[in-house]
C-alpha positions as CSV (number, residue, x, y, z in Angstrom):
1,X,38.8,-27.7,63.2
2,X,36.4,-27.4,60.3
3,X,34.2,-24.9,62.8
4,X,37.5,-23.2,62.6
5,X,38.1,-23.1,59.1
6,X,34.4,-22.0,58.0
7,X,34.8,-19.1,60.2
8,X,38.2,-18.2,59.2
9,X,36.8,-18.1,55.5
10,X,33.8,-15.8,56.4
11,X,35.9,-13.7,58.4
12,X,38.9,-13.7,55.1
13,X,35.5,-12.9,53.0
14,X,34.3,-10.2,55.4
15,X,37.6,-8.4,55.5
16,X,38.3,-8.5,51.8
17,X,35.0,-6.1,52.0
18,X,36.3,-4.4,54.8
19,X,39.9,-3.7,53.3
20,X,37.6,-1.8,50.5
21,X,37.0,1.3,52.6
22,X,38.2,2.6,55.9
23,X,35.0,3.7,57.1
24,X,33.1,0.9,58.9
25,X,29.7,1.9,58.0
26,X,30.1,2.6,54.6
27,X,28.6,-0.1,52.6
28,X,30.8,-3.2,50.9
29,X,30.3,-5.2,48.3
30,X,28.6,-4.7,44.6
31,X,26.6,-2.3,44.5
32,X,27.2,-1.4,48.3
33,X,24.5,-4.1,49.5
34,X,26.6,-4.8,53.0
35,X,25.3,-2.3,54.8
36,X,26.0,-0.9,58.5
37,X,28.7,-1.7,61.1
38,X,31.3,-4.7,60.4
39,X,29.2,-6.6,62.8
40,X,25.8,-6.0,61.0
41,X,27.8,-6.6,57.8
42,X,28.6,-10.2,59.5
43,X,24.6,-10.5,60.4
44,X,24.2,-9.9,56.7
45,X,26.5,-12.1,55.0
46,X,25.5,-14.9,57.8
47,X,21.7,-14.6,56.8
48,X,22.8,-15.1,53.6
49,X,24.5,-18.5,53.9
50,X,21.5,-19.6,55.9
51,X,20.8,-22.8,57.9
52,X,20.2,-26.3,56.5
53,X,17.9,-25.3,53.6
54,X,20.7,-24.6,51.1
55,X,23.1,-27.6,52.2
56,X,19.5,-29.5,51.1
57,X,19.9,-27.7,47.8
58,X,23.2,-28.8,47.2
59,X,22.5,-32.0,48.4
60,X,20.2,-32.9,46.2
61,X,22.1,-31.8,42.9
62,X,25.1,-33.6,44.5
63,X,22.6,-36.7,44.8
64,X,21.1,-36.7,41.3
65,X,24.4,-36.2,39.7
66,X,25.8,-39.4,41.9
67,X,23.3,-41.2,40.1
68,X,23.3,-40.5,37.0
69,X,27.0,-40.8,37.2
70,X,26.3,-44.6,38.2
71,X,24.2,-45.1,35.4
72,X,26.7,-43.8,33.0
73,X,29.5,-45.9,34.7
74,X,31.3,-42.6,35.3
75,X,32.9,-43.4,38.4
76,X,35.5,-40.8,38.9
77,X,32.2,-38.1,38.3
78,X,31.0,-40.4,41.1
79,X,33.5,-40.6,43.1
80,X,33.2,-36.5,43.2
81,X,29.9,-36.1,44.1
82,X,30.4,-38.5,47.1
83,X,32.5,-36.5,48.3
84,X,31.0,-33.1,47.5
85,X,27.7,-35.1,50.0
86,X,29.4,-35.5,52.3
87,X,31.4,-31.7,52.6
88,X,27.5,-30.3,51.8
89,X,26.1,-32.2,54.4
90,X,29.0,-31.3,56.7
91,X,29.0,-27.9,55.5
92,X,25.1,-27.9,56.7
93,X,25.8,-29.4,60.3
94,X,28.0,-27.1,61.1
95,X,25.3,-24.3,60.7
96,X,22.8,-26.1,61.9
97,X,24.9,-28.5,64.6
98,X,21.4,-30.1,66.4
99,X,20.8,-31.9,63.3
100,X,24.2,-33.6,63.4
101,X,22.5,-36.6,65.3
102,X,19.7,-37.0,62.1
103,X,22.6,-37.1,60.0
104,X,25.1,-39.1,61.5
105,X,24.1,-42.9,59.7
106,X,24.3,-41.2,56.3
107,X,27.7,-39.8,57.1
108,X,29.1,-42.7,58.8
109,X,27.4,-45.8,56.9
110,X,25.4,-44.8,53.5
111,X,28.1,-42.4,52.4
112,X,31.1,-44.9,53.6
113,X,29.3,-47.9,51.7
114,X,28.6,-45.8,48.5
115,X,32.5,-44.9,48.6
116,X,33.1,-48.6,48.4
117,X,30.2,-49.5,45.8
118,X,32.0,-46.4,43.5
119,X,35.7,-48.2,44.3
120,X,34.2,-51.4,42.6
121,X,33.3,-50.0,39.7
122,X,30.2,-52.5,39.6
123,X,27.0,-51.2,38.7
124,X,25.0,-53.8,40.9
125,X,27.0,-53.1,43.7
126,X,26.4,-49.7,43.0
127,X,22.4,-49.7,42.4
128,X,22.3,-51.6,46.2
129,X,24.7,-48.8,47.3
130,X,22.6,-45.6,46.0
131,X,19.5,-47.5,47.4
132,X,20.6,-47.7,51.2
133,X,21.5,-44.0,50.5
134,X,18.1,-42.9,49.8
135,X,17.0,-44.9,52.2
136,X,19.4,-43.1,54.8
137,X,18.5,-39.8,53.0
138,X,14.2,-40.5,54.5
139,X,15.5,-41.6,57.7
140,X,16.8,-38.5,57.8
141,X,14.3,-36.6,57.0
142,X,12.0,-38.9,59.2
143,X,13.9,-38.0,62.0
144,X,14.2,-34.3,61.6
145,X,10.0,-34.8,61.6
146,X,10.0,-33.9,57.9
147,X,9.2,-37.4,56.1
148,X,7.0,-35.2,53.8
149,X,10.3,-34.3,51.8
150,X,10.4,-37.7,49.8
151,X,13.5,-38.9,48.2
152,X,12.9,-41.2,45.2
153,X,15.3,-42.1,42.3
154,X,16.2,-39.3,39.5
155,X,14.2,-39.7,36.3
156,X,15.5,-37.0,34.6
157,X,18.8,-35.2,34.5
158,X,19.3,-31.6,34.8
159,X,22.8,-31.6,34.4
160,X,25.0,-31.3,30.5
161,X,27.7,-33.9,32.3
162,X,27.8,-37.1,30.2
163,X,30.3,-39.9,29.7
């Protein structure tokens, strides 16, 4: 279903371009960057979205912004960015489905068991909670064969968002 829906969206995307012109090989978008037929047009736009690299981006703000939503007892912002993990992640697999298996712990117990630590407003609770996460985040990446990409706790924000 969600297969489904990302699809549907690039194809909604790709013929609001398309609608622009009637002639298939003219270029779309700003500046007339999508260039060629509609199905080199596709090629294009699916380059640009990529494989698991810029889910990892994402990931990683989502993942510094959980915690410094902890620390500042924020736990709606927390609460968010839970959930905006777990759609990045998902987002990611759905690219790149052979790393689905990697991922599957985090998804279905460090994500799960940080929704519950966010529920209980408790800080403690909450520092044990991001902590399996990490952990989950390096076995991971240990399993993908990339334990080189190390995940450690945020030490400095690069986000405005306060409490």
């Amino acid at each position: 279903m969600k297969t489904l829906r990302l699809i549907m969206n690039i194809v909604l995307i790709f013929a609001l371009f398309s609608c622009k012109n009637n002639d298939k090989n003219k270029p779309d978008g700003a500046d007339g960057w999508l260039k060629g037929n509609d199905h080199e047009k596709f090629e294009t736009v699916s380059k640009h979205l990529r494989g698991f690299d810029l889910a990892m981006v994402e990931t990683g703000y989502r993942y510094q912004e959980l915690y410094w939503a902890g620390k500042d007892q924020n736990w709606e912002y927390a609460a968010y960015q839970v959930e905006k993990l777990r759609v990045a992640v998902k987002n990611g697999l759905e690219r790149r489905p052979k790393r689905a298996k990697s991922a599957q712990n985090f998804l279905n117990i460090a994500l799960p068991q940080m929704d519950s630590a966010v529920a209980s407003r408790d800080t403690v609770t909450f520092n044990q909670a991001f902590s399996v996460l990490t952990s989950h985040c390096m076995a991971c990446h240990a399993l993908e064969e990339v334990p080189h990409f190390t995940v450690k706790e945020p030490t400095a924000r690069q986000s405005p968002i306060r409490k």
